[in-house]
C-alpha positions as CSV (number, residue, x, y, z in Angstrom):
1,X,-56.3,-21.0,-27.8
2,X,-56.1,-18.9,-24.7
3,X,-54.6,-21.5,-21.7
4,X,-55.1,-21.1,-17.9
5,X,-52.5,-23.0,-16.4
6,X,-53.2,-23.9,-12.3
7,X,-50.8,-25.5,-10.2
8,X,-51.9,-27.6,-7.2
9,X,-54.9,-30.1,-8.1
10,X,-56.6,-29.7,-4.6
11,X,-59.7,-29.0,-3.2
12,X,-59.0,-24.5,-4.3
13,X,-57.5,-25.9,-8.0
14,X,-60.2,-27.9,-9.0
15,X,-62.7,-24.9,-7.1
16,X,-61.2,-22.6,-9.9
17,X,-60.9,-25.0,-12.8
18,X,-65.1,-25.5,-12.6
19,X,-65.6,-22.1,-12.3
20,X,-63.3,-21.1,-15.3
21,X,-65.0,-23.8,-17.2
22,X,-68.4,-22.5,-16.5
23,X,-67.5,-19.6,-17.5
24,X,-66.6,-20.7,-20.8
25,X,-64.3,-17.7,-21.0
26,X,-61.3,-19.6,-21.6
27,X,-60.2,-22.3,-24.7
28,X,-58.2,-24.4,-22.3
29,X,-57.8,-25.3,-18.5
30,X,-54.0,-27.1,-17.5
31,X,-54.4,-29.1,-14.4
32,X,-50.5,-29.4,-12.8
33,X,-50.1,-31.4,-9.6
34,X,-47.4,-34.2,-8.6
35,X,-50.1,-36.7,-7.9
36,X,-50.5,-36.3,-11.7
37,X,-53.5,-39.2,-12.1
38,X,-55.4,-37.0,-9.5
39,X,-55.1,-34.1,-12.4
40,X,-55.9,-35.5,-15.1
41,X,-59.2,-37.3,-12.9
42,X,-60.3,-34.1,-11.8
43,X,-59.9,-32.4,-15.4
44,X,-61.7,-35.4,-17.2
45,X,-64.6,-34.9,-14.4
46,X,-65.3,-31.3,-14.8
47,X,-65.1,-31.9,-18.5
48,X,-67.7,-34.6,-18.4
49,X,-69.9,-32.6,-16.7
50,X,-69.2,-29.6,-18.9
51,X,-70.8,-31.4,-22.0
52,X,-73.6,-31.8,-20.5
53,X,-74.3,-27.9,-19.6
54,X,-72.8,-27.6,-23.5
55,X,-69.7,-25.9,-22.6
56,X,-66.4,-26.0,-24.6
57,X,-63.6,-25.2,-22.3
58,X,-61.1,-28.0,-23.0
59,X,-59.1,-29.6,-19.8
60,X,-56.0,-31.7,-19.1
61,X,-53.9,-32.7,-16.1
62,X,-50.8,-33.5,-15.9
63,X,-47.5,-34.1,-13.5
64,X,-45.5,-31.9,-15.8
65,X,-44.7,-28.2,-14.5
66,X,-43.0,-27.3,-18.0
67,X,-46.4,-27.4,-20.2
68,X,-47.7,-24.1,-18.5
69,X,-45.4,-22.6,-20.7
70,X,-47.2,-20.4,-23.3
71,X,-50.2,-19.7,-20.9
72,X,-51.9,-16.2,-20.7
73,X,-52.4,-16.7,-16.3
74,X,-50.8,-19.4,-14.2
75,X,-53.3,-19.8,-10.9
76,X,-51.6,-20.9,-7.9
77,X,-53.6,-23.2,-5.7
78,X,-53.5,-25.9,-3.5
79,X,-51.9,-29.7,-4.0
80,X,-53.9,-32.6,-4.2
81,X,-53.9,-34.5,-0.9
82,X,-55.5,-33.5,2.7
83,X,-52.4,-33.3,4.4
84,X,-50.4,-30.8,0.9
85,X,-52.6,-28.2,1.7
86,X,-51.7,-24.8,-0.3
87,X,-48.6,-23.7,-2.2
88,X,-46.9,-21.9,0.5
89,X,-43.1,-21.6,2.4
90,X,-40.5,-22.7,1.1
91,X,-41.9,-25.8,-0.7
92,X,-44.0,-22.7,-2.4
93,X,-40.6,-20.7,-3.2
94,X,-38.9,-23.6,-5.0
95,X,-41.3,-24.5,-7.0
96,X,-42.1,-20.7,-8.0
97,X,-38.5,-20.8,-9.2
98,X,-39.0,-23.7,-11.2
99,X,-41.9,-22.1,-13.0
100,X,-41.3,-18.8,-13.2
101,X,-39.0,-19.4,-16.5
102,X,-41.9,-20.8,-18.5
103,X,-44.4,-18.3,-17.5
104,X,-42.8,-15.3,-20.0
105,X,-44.6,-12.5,-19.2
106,X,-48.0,-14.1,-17.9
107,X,-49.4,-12.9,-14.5
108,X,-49.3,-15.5,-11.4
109,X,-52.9,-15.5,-9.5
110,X,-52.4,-17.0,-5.5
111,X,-55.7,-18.4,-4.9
112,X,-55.3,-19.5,-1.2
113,X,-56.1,-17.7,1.9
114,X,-52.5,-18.3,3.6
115,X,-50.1,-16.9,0.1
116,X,-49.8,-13.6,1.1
117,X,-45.9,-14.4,2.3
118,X,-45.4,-16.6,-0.7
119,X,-46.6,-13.5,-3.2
120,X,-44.0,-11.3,-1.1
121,X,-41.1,-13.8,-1.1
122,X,-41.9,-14.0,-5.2
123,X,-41.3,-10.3,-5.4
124,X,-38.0,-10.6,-3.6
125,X,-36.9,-13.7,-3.8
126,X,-37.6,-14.6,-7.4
127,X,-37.5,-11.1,-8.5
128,X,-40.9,-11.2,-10.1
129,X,-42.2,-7.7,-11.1
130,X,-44.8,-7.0,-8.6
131,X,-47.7,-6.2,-11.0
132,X,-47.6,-9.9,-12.6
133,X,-48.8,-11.0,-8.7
134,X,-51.7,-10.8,-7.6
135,X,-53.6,-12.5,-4.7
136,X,-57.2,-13.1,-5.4
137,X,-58.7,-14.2,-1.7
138,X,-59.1,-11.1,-0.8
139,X,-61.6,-10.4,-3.6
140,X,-63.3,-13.5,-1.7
141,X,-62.9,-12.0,2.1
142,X,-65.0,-9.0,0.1
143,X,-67.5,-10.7,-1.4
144,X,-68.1,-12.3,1.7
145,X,-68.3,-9.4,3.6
146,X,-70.9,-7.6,1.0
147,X,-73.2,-10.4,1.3
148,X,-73.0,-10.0,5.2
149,X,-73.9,-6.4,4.8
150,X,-76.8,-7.0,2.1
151,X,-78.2,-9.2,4.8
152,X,-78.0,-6.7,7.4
153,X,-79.2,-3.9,4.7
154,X,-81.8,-6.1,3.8
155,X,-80.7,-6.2,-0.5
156,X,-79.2,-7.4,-2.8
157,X,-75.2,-8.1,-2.6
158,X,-75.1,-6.4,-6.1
159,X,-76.6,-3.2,-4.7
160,X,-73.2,-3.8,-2.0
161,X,-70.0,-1.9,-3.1
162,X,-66.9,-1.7,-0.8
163,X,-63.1,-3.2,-0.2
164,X,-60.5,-4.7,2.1
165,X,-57.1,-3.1,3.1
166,X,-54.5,-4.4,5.2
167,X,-53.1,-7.9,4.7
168,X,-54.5,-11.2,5.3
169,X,-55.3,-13.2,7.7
170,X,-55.6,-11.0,10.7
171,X,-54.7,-7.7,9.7
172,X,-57.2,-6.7,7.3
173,X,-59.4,-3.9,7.6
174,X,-63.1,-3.1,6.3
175,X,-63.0,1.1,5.6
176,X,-67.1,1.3,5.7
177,X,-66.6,5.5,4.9
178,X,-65.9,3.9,1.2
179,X,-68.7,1.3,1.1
180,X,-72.2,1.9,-0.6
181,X,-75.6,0.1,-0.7
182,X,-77.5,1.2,-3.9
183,X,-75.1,4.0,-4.7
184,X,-75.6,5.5,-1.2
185,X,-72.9,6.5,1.1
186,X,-73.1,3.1,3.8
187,X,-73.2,5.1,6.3
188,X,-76.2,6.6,5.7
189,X,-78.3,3.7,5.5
190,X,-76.9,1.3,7.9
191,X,-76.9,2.6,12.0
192,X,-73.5,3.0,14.2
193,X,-74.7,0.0,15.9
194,X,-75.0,-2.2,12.7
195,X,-71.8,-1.4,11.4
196,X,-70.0,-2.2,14.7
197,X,-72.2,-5.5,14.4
198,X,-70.3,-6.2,11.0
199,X,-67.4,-5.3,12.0
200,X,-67.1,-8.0,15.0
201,X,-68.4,-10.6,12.3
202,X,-66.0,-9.7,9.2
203,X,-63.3,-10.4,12.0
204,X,-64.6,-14.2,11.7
205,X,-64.7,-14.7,8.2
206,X,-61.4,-15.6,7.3
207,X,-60.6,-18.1,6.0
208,X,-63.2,-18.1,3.2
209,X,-63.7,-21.8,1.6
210,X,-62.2,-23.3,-1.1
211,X,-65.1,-22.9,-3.4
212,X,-65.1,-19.0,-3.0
213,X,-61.3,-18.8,-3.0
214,X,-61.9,-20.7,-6.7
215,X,-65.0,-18.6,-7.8
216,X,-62.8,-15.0,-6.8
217,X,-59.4,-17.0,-8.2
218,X,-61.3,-17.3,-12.1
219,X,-62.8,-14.2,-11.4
220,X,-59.8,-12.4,-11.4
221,X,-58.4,-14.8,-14.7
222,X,-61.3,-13.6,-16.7
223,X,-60.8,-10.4,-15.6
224,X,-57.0,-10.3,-16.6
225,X,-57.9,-11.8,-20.3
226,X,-60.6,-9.5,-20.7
227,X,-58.8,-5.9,-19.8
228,X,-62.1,-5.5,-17.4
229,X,-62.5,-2.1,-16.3
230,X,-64.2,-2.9,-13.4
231,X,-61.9,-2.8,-9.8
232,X,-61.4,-5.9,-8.0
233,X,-59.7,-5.9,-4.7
234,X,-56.5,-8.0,-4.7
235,X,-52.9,-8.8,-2.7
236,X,-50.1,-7.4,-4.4
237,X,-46.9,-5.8,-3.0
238,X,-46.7,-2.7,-1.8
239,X,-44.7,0.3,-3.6
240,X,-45.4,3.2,-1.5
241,X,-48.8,2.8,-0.5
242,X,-49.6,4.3,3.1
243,X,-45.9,4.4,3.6
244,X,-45.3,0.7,3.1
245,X,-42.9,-1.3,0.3
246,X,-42.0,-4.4,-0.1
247,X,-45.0,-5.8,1.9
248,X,-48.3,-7.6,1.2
249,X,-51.1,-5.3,0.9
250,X,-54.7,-5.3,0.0
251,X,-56.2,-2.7,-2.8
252,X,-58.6,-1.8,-5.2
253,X,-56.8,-2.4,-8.9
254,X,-57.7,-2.5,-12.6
255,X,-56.6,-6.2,-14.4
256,X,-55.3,-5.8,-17.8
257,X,-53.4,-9.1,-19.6
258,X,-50.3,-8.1,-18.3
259,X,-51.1,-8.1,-14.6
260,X,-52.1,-5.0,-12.5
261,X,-52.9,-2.2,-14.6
262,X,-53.3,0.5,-11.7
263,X,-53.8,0.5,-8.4
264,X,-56.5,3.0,-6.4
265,X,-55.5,4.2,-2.3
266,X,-58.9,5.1,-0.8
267,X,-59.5,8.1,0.7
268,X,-60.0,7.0,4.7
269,X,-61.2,8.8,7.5
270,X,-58.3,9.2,10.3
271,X,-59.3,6.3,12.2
272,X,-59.2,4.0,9.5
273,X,-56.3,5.3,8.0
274,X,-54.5,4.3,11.2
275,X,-56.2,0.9,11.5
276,X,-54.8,0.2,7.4
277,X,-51.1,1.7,8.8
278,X,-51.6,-0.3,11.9
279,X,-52.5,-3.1,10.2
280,X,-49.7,-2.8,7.5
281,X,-46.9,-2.1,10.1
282,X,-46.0,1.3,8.7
């Protein structure tokens, strides 16, 4: 039975626990939080509720950071509580180190908006190889963003491909020369003047909300167990892309169950290749 292991029982964990229930893609969802009651509520509640849309994704909660071992993708959320708030610092770091050694081999998914410096001190401080992390908000910053531009197009935001570069939360850049609407270049069916327009509103749609960080967090999971061939954008660290290492950056990569397959580096125009540098501090 294929096991989805996500750590934090907040607001984000039980966001991603639904949606990898719903998509009955996966035998078994493991709840892990301190406030372990809280777990195993929330996992008994999505379950009820499952039986009545006759799904068969089986959940538990527990307290217990040890039972993720053996899982295929360990989701890192948010802890249950308003004032825990996301996995992130040092309290983040620690309890990386703790799970780490019952992880094997399985990829680490950081669901929340603010993990970008937690994915990077993994790399480095943990010594986790950089394709088993992967940040999946900024999959959520681009779905958001494509259903902006369907509005503006006036579509569907299927018809809506494009990504993010850059690095969450304020340095992340939109490059519209790579976007399409219904396989044409953007640029040719949206005006200067509309673009600009989305530009000055992708700026204000970070954070996204805890339900998209889940839906883009199991997203990414199914992806991962399924070898999808389709790109997602993620957060992973930087190996040489635009000049950078060692950094959080944003890209379009192929999931296989071992983490990041391969990674793409669009081809930007000169202004937006700056922007990405800029943004990226290279």
């Amino acid at each position: 039975m294929t096991t989805v292991a996500i750590v934090g029982a907040g607001e984000i964990g039980g966001a991603t626990a639904h949606a990898l229930a719903s998509s009955d893609h996966v035998g078994r969802v493991l709840l892990i939080d301190a406030a372990d009651g809280v777990a195993a509520g929330k996992a008994l509640d999505i379950q009820q509720g499952g039986a009545i849309d006759r799904l068969h994704t089986r959940l538990d909660g527990t307290g217990d950071p040890t039972r993720a071992t053996g899982c295929a993708v360990c989701v890192v959320a948010d802890r249950a509580g308003a004032a825990a708030g996301e996995w992130r610092g040092e309290d983040g770091l620690a309890m990386l180190r703790q799970l780490v050694p019952c992880l094997s081999r399985a990829p680490i998914v950081f669901a929340g908006a603010w993990q970008a410096e937690l994915l990077a001190m993994a790399a480095r401080e943990a010594a986790v190889d950089r394709r088993r992390l992967i940040g999946s908000a900024a999959e959520a910053f681009a779905s958001a963003v494509a259903a902006m531009v369907a509005l503006e197009a006036a579509c569907s935001p299927r018809e809506v491909m494009l990504t993010v570069l850059g690095t969450p939360p304020s340095s992340l850049v939109v490059p519209w020369s790579e976007a399409s609407i219904g396989g044409y270049g953007l640029q040719q069916v949206l005006s200067p003047p509309q673009i600009t327009r989305l530009e000055a509103r992708a700026a204000r749609l970070w954070p996204p909300g805890p339900y998209a960080l889940g839906a883009a967090a199991a997203r990414l999971v199914t992806a991962l167990l399924s070898s999808s061939r389709q790109s997602f954008c993620v957060l992973t660290q930087l190996d040489g892309e635009f000049g950078v290492r060692n950094r959080p950056g944003c890209l379009p990569a192929r999931l296989a169950p071992h983490g990041i397959a391969s990674t793409r580096v669009p081809e930007l125009t000169t202004r937006e290749r700056v922007q990405v540098q800029t943004a990226l501090g290279a």
